[in-house]
N, C-alpha and C positions, 0 to 999 in steps of 0.2 A: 281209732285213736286219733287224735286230734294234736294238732302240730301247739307248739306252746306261742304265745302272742310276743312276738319280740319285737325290738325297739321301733327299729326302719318302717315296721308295715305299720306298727300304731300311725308314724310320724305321716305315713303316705296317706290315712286314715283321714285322719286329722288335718292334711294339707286340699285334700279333694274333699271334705266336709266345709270347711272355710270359702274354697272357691266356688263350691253349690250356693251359699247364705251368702257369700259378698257380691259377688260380678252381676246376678238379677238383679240385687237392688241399685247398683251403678246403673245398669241399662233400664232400669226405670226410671232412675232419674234424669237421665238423657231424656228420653222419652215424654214427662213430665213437662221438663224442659222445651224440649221444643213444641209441646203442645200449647206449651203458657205462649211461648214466641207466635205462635199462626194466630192466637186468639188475640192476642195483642194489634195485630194487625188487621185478619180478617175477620173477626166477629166467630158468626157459627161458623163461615163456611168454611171449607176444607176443600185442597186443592187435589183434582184425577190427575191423573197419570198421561203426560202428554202433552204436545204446545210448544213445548220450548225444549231448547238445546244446552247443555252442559258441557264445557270443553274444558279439562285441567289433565295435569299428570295424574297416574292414580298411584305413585309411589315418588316420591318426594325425597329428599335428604335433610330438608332443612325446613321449617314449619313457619322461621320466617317471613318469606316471601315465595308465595304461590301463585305461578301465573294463572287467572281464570279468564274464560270469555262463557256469556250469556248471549244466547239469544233467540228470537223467533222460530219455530220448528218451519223449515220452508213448508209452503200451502195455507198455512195460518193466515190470518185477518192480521194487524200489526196489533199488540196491545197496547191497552194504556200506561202500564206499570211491567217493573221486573225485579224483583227478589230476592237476593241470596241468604240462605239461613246456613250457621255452623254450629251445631247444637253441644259440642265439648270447650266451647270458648269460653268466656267471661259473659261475654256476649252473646247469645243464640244468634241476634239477629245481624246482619252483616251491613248490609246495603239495600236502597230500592233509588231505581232509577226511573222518573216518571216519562214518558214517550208521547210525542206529538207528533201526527205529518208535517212534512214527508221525514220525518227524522225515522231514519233506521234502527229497528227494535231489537239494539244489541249493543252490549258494554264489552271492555276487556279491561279486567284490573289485578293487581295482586292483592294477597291476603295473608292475612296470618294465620295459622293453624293451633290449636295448642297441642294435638296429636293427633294419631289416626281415628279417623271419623269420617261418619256420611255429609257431603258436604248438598244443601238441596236449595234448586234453582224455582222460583213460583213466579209465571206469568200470569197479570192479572187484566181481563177485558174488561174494555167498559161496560157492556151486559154485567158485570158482576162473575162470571166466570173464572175457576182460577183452573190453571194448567200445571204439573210440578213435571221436574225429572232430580233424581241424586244422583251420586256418584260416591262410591267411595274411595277416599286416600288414605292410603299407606305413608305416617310419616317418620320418621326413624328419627329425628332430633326436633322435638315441640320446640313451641314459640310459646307465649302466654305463660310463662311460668308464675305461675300467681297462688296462692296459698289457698285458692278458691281450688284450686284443681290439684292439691295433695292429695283428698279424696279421694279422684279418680285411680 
């Protein structure tokens, strides 16, 4: 005998059928989005894993102002350029800072978040070579509140 279908389990039913069909298509369009961002920048190419260094909190209070530092993974060659992408922003793409010797292949800046996301750092050599690393933050109060990221 089979129990009768009551209200609560429809609703739980119904509540985990919603978050199956919404939250993939959100993380595709992150996804989407930062793809359009690398391609905007690098053409085809797409950055390995590795080269540079990522420094930030990985849990935040406030999405405001985020301290970050970039830069050169020690034993590296210095590159010519340095990257930061935030793919839940308004913005995917953050900053690039271009490098000349003897200038040291490393920034430190703040940033604004609009919420917890992967934040990804891409060093670019003059070869043409690109290096990434991410990080992700945990932010408990977004910046960016912008009608662009109701959406999310």
């Amino acid at each position: 005998m089979t129990a009768p279908l009551r209200r609560r389990s429809l609703l739980k039913g119904l509540a985990g059928s919603a978050f199956v069909l919404v939250v993939p298509r959100a993380l595709a369009d992150l996804d989407t989005r930062l793809e359009a961002a690398l391609s905007e920048r690098f053409g085809e190419r797409r950055p390995q894993q590795g080269g540079v260094e990522l420094e930030l909190s990985r849990l935040v209070e406030n999405g405001n102002s985020v301290a970050v530092t970039v830069r050169a993974a020690s034993g590296e060659p210095a590159p010519a350029a340095l990257h930061l992408f935030m793919p839940r922003n308004p913005e995917p793409w953050g900053t690039s800072f271009q490098v000349a010797p003897p200038a040291l292949a490393e920034f430190s800046t703040r940033i604004r978040l609009a919420g917890t996301q992967d934040v990804l750092a891409v060093a670019e050599w003059a070869d043409g070579r690109l290096g990434a690393m991410a990080a992700s933050v945990m932010v408990t109060l977004g910046a960016c509140a912008d009608d662009l990221y109701l959406e999310f």
